[in-house]
KOLVEXLO-472995 format. One record per residue: x, y, z of N, C-alpha, C in turn. Coordinates in nm, 2 decimals, always signed. Atoms other than C-alpha are relative to their C-alpha. Example, Ala and Ser with C-alpha at 12.3 -4.5 7.8 and 13.67 -1.06 7.14 Angstrom:
BEGIN
nxx:nyy:nzz:caxx:cayy:cazz:cxx:cyy:czz
+0.09:-0.12:+0.00:+1.23:-0.45:+0.78:+0.09:+0.12:+0.00
-0.09:-0.11:+0.00:+1.37:-0.11:+0.71:-0.08:+0.11:+0.08
! end
This chain:
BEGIN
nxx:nyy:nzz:caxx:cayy:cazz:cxx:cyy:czz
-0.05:-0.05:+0.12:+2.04:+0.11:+0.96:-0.11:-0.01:-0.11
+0.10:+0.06:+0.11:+1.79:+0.19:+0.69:+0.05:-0.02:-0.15
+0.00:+0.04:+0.15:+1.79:+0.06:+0.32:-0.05:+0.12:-0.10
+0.03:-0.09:+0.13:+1.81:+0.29:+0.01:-0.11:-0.09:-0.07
+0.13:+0.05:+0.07:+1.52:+0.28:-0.21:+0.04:-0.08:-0.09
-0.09:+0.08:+0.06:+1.55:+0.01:-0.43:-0.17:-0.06:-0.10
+0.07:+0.11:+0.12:+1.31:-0.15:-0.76:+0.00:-0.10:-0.01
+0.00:+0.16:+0.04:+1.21:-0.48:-0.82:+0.16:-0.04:-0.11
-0.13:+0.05:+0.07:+1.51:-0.68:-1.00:-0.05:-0.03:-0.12
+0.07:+0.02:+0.14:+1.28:-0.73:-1.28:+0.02:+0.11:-0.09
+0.01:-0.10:+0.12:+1.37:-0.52:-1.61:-0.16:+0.12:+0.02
+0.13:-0.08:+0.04:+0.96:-0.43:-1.64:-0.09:-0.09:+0.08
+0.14:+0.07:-0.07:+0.64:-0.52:-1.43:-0.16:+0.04:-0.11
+0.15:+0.01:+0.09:+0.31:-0.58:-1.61:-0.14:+0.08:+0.12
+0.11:-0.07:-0.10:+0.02:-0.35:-1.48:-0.17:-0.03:-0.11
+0.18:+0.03:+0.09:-0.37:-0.45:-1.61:-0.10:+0.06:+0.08
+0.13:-0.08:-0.05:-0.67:-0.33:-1.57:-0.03:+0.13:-0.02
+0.06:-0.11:+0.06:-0.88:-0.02:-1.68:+0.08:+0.12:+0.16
-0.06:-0.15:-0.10:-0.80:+0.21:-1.33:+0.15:-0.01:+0.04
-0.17:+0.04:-0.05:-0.42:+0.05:-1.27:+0.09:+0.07:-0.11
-0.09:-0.02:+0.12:-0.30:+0.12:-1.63:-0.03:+0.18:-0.02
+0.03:-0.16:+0.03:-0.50:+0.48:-1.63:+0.11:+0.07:+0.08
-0.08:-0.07:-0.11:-0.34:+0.57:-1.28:+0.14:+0.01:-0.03
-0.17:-0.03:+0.02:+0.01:+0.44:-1.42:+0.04:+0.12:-0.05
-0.02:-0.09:+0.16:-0.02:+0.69:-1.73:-0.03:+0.13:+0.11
+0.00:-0.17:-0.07:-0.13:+1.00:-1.48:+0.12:+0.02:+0.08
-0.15:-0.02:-0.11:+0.15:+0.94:-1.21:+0.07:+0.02:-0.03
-0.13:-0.03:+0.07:+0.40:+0.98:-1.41:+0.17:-0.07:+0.06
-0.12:+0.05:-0.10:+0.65:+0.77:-1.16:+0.08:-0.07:-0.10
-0.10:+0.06:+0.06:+0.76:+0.54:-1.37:+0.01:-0.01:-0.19
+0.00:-0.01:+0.14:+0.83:+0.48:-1.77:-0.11:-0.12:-0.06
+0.08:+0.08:+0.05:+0.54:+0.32:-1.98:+0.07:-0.03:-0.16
-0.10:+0.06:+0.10:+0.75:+0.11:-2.24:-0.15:-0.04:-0.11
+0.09:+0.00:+0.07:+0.42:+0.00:-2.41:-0.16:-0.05:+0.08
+0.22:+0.02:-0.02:+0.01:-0.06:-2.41:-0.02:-0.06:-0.07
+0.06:+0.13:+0.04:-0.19:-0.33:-2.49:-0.16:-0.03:-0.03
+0.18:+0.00:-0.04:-0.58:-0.35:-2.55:-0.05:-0.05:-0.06
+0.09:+0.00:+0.11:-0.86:-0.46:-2.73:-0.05:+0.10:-0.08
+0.02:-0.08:+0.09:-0.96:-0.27:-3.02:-0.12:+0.11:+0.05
+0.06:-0.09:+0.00:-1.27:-0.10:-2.86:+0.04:+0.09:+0.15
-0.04:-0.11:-0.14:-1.06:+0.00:-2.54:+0.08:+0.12:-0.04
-0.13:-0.09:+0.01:-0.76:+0.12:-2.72:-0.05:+0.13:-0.05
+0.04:-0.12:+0.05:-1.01:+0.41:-2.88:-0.09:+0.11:+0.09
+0.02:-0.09:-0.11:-1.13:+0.53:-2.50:+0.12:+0.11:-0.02
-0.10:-0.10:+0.01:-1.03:+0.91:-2.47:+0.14:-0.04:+0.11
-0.11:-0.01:-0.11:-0.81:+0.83:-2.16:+0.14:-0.05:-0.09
-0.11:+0.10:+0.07:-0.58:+0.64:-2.41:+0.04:+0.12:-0.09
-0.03:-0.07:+0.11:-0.56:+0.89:-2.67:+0.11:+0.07:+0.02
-0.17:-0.04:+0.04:-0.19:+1.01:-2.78:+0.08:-0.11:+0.01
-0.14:+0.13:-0.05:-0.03:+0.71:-2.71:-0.01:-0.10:-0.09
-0.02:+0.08:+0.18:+0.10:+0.47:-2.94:-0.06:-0.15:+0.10
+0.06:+0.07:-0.01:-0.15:+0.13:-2.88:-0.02:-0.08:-0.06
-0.03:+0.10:+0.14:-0.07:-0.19:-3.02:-0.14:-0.11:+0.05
+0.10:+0.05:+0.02:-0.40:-0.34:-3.08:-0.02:-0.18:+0.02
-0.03:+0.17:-0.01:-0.45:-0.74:-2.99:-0.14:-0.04:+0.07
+0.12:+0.10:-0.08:-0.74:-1.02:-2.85:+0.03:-0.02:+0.12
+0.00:-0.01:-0.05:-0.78:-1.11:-2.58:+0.09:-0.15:+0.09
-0.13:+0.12:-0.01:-0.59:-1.42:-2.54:+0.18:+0.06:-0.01
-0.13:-0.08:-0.02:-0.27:-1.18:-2.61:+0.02:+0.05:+0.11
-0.02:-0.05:-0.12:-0.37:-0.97:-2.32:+0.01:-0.15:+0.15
+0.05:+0.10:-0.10:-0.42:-1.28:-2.11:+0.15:-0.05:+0.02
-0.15:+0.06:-0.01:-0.06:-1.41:-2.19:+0.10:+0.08:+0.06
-0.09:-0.10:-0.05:+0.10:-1.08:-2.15:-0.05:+0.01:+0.14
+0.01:+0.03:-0.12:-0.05:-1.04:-1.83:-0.04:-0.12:+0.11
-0.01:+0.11:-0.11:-0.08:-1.37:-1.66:-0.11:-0.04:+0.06
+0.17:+0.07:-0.12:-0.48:-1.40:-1.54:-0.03:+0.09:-0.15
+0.12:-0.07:+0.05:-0.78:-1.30:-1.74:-0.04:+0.12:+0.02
+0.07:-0.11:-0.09:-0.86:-1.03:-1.49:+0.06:+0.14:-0.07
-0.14:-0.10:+0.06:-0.67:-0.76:-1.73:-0.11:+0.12:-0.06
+0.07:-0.09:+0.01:-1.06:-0.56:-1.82:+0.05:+0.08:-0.21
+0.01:-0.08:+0.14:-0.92:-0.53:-2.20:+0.13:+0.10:-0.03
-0.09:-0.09:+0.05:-0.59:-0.32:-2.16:+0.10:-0.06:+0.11
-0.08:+0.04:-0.08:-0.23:-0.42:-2.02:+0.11:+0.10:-0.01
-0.10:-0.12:+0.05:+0.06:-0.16:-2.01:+0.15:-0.08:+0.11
-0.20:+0.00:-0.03:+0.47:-0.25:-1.96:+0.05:+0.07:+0.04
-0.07:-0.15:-0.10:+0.62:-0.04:-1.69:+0.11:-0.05:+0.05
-0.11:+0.04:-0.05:+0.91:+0.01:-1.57:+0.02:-0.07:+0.16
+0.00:+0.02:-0.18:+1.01:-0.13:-1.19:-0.08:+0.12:+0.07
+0.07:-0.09:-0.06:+0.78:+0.04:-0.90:+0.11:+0.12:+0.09
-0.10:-0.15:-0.04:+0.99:+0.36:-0.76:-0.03:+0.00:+0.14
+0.04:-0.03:-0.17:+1.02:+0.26:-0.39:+0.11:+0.14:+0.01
-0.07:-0.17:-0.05:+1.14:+0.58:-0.21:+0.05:-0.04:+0.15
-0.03:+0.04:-0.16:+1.38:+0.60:+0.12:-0.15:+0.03:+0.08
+0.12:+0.00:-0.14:+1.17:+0.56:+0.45:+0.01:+0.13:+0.04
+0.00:-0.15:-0.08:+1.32:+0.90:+0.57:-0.12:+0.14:-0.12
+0.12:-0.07:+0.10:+1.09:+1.06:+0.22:-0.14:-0.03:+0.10
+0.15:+0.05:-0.01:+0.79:+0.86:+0.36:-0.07:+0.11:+0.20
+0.08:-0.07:-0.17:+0.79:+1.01:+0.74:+0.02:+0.13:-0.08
-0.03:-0.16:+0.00:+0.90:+1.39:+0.59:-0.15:+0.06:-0.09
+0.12:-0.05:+0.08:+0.54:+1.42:+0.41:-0.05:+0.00:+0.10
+0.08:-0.04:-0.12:+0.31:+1.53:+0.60:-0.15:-0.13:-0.02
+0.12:+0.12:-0.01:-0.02:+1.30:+0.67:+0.09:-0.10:+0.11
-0.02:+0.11:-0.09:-0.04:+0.94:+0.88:+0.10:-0.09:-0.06
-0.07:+0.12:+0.05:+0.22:+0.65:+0.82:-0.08:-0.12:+0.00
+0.07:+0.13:+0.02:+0.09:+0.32:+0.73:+0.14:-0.13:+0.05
-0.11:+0.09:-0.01:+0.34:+0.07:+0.90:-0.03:-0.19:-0.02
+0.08:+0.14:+0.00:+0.25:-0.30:+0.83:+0.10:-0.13:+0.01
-0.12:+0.08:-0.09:+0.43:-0.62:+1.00:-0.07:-0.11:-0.04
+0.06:+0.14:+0.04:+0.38:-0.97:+0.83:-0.09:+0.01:-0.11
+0.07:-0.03:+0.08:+0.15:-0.85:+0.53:+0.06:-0.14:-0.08
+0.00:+0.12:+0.09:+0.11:-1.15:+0.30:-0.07:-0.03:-0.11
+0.09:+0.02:+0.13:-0.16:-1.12:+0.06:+0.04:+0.11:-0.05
+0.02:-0.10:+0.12:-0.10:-0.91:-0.24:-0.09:+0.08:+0.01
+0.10:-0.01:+0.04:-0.47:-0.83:-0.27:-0.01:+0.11:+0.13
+0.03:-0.14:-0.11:-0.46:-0.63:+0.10:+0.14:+0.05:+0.04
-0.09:-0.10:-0.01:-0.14:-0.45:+0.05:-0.08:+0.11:-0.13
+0.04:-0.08:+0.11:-0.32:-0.32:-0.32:-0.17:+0.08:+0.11
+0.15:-0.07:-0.02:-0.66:-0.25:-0.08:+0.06:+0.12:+0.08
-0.09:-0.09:-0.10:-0.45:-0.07:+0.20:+0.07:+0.13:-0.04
-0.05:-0.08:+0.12:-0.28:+0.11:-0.08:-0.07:+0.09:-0.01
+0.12:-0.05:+0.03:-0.61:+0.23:-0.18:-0.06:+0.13:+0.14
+0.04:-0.06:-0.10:-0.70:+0.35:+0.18:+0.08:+0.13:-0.01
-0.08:-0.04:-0.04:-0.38:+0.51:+0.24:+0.00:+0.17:-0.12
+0.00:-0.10:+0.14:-0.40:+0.78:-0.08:-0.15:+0.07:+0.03
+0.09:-0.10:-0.07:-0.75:+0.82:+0.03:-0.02:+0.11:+0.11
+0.01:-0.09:-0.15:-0.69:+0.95:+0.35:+0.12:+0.11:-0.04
-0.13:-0.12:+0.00:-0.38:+1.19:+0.23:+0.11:-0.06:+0.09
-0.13:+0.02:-0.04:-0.14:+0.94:+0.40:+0.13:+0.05:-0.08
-0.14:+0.01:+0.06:+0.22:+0.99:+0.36:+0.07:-0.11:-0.02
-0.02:+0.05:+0.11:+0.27:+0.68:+0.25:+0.01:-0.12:+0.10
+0.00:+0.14:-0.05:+0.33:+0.27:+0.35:+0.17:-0.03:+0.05
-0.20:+0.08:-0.03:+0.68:+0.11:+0.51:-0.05:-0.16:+0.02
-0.02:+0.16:+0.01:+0.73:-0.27:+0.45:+0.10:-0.06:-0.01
-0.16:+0.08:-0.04:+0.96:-0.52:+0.57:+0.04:-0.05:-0.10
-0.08:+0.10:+0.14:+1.19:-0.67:+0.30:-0.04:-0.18:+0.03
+0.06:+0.15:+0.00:+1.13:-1.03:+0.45:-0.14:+0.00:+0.02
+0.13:+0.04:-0.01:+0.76:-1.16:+0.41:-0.13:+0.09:-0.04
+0.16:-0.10:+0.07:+0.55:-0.90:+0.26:+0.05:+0.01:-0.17
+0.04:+0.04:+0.12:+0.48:-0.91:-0.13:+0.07:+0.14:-0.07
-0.06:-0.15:+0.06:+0.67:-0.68:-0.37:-0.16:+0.04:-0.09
+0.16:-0.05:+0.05:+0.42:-0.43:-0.56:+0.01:-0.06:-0.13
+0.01:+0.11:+0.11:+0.32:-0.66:-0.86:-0.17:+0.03:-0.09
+0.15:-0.01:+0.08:+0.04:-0.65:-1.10:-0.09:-0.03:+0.06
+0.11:+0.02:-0.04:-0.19:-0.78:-0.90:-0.02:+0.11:+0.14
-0.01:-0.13:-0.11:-0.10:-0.53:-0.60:-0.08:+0.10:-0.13
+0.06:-0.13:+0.07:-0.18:-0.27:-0.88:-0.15:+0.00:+0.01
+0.15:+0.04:+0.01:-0.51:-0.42:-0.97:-0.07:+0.03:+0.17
+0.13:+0.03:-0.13:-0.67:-0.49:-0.59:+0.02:+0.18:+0.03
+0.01:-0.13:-0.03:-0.57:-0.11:-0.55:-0.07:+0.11:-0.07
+0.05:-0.04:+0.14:-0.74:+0.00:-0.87:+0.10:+0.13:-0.04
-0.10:-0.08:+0.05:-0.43:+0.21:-0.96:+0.06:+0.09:+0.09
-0.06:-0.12:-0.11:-0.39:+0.39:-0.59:+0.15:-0.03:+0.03
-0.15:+0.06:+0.01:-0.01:+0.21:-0.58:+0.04:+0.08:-0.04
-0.08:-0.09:+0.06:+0.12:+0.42:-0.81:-0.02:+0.16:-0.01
-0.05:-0.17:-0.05:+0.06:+0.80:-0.64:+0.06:-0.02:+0.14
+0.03:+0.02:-0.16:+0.11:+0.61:-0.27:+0.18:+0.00:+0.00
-0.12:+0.01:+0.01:+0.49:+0.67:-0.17:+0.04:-0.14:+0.11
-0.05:+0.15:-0.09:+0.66:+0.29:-0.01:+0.13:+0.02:+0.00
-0.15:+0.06:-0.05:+0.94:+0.21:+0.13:+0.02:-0.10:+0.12
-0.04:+0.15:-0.07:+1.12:-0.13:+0.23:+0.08:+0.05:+0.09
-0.15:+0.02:-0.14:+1.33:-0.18:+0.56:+0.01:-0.10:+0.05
-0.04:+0.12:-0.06:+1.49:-0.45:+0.70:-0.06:-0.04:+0.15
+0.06:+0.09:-0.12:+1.33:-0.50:+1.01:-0.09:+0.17:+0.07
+0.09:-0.12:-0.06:+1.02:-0.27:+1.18:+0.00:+0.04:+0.14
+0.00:-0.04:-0.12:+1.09:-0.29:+1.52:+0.12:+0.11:+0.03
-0.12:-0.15:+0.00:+1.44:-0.10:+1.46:-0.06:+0.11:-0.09
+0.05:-0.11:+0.04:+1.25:+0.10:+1.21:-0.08:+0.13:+0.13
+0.08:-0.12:-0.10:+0.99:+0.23:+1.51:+0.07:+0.08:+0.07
-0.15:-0.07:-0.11:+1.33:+0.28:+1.74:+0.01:+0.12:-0.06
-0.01:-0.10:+0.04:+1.43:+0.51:+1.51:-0.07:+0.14:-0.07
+0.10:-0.11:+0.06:+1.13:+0.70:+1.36:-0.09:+0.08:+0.13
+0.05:-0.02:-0.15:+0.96:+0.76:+1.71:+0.08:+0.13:+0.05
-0.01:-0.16:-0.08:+1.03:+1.11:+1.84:-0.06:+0.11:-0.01
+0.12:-0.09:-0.04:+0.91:+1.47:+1.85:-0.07:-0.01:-0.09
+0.09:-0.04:+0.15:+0.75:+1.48:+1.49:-0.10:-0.15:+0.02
+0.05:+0.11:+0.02:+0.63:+1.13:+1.52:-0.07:-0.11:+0.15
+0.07:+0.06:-0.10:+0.40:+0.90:+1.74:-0.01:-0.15:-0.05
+0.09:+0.09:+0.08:+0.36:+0.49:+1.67:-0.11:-0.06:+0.10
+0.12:+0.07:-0.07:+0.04:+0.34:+1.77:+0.00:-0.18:-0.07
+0.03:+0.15:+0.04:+0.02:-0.05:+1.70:-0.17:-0.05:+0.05
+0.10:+0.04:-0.02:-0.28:-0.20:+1.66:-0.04:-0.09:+0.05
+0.04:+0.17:-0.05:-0.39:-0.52:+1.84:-0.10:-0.04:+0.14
+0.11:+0.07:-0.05:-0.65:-0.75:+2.01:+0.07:+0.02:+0.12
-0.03:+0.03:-0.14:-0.46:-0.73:+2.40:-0.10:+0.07:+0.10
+0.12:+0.01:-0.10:-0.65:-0.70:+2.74:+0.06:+0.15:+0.04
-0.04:-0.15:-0.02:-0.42:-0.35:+2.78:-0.01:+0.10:-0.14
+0.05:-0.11:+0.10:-0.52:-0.23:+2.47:-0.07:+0.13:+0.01
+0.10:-0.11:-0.01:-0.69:+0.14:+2.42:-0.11:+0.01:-0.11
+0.13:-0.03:+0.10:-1.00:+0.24:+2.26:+0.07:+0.07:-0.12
-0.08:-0.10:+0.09:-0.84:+0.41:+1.94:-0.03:+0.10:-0.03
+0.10:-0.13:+0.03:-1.09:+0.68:+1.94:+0.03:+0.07:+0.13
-0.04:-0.07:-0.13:-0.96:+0.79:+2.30:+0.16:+0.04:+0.00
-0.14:+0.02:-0.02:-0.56:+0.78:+2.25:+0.09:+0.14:-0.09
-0.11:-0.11:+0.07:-0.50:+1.08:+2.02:+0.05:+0.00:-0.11
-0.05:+0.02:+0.10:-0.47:+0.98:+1.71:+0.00:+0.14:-0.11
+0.00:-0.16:+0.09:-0.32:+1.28:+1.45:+0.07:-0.07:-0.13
-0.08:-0.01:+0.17:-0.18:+1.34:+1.12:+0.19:-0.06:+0.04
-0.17:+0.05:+0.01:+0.21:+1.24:+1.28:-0.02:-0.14:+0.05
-0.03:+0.18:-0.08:+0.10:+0.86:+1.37:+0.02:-0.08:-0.09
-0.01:+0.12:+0.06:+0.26:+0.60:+1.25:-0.12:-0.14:+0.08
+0.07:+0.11:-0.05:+0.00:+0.33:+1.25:+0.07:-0.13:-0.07
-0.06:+0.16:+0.02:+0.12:-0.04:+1.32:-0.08:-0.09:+0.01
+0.10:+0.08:-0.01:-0.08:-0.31:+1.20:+0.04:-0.16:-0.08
-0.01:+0.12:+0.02:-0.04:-0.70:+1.19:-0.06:-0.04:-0.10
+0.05:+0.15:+0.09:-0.11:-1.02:+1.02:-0.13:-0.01:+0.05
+0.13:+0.02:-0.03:-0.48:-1.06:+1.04:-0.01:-0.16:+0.11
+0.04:+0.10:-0.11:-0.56:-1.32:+1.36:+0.11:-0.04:+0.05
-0.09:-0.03:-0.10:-0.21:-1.29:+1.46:+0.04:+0.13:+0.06
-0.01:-0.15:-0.08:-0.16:-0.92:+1.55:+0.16:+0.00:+0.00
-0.14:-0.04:-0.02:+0.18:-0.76:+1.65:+0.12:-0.13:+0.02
-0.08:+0.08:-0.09:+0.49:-0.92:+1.71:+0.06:+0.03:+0.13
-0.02:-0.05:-0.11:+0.59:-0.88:+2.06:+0.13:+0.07:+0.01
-0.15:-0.04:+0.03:+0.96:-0.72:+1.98:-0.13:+0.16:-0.06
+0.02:-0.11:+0.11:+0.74:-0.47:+1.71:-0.08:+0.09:+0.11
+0.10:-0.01:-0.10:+0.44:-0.42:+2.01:+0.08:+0.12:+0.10
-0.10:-0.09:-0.08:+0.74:-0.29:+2.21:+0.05:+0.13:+0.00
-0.08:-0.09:+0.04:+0.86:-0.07:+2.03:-0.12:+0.13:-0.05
+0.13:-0.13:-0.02:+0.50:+0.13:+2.02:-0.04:+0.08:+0.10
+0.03:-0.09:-0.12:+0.42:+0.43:+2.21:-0.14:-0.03:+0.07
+0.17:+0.05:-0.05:+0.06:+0.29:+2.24:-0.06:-0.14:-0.06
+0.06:+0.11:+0.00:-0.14:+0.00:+2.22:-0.11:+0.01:-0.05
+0.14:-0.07:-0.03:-0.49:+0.08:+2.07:-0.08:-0.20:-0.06
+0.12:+0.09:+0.04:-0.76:-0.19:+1.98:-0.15:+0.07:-0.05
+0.18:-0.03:+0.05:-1.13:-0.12:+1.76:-0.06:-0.11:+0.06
+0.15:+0.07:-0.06:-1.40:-0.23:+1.96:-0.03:-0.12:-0.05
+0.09:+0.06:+0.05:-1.55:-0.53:+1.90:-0.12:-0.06:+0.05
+0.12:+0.06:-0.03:-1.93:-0.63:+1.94:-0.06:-0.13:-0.01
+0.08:+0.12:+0.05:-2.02:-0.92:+1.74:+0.05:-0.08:+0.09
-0.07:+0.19:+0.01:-1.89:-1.30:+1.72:+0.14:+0.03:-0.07
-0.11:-0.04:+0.04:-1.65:-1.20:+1.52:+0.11:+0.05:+0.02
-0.08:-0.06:-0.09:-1.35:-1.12:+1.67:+0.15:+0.08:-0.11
-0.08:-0.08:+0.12:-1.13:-0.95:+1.34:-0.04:+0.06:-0.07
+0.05:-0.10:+0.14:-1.18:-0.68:+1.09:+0.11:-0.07:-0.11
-0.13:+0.00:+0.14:-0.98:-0.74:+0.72:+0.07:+0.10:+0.06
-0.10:-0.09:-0.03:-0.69:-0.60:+0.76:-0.02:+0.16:-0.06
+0.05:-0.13:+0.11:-0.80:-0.29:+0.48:-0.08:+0.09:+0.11
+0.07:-0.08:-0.07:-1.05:-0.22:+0.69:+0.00:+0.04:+0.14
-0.09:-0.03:-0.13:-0.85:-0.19:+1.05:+0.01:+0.14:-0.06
-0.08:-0.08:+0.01:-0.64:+0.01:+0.86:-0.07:+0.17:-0.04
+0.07:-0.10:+0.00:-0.91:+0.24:+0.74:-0.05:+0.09:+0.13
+0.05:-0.05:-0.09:-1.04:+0.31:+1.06:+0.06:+0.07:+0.08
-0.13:-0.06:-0.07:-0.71:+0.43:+1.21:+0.04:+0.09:-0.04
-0.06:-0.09:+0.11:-0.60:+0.61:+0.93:-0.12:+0.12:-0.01
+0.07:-0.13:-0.01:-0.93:+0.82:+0.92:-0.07:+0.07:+0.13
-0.02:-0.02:-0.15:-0.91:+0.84:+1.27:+0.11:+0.13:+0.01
-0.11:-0.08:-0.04:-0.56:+1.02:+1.28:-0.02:+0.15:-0.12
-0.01:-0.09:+0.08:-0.68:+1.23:+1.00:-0.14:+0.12:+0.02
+0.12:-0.04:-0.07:-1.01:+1.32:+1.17:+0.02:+0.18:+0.06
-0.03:-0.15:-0.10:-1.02:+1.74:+1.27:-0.04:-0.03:+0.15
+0.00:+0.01:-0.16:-0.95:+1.75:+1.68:-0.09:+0.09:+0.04
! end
């Protein structure tokens, strides 16, 4: 059974930073209740029409919670998750992700995902991070054109997204793994990708039509998770 789309429970989420707060104002997804800057940001054109309540930098610091805020903070409304059945019906790769935990590489992933022309991210309601100011930031504003959607558990998600339109591939370090550059990867793959140095769960693993693994050479035996996800994603989007 999947979950209607559903908003943070929070009234308004804080978005900072020069490319987070631009991207909010072009997407138009959700409502920008107010803006916040230093006086020589609030007079960049990107700002211009908008009503801009002028303040230091100790104001922006409080209103958004870290330092890291680049001079301008903007009041938005909750992020506009969308059903899962939206997220497979666009065309491009799926981004599926199982155990995600840092903030910082759901906003880089984000980032990828909009690069490549995905159709968009699915994330489990238990243990992965809602989208949060600091998701905005690590993504430099790609969050808010990227379509998401929560579901209660990914292994009945794959059950049921898995058929003719759709293919999942899970990613992971096993000794039956495939090369991911030999397996076929297209514009209808959902790609499934773990917790960094734990990989799949074996229930989620199951429930993939393939198994692939990226090479590895060195000592190092992990990529960041961002950059797995890159490799997959412009893999499936690769002309055959």
């Amino acid at each position: 059974r999947r979950r209607r789309p559903r908003g943070r429970l929070a009234v308004s989420d804080v978005v900072y930073g020069k490319n987070p707060v631009r991207e909010l104002i072009r997407a138009g997804r959700r409502p920008v209740e107010r803006v916040l800057a230093l006086a020589d940001v609030a007079r960049e054109p990107w700002l211009g029409g908008l009503k801009v309540q002028v303040t230091d930098r100790a104001g922006l610091g409080r209103e958004a919670g870290t330092s890291d805020h680049q001079g301008v903070v903007a009041v938005a409304g909750p992020y506009p998750y969308v059903d899962v059945d939206e997220v497979l019906a666009r065309p491009g790769p799926v981004l599926c992700l199982d155990r995600l935990q840092d903030p910082r590489n759901l906003g880089a992933v984000a980032r990828v995902v909009e690069a490549v022309g995905g159709a968009g991210i699915v994330l489990p309601d238990r243990g992965t991070p809602e989208i949060t100011g600091a998701v905005c930031k690590s993504s430099a504003g790609a969050i808010e054109h990227v379509r998401v959607a929560r579901i209660e558990n990914v292994a009945s998600f794959l059950h049921d997204a898995r058929g003719a339109d759709r293919w999942a591939f899970g990613a992971d370090l096993t000794d039956d793994a495939e090369d991911f550059r030999e397996v076929g990867l297209d514009r209808a793959a959902i790609v499934v990708v773990g917790a960094e140095g734990e990989g799949l769960r074996r229930r989620v693993a199951s429930m993939c039509d393939r198994i692939v693994q990226i090479p590895m050479h060195g000592e190092v035996q992990s990529l960041n998770l961002s950059v797995s996800a890159a490799l997959l994603l412009y893999e499936a989007v690769r002309p055959q």
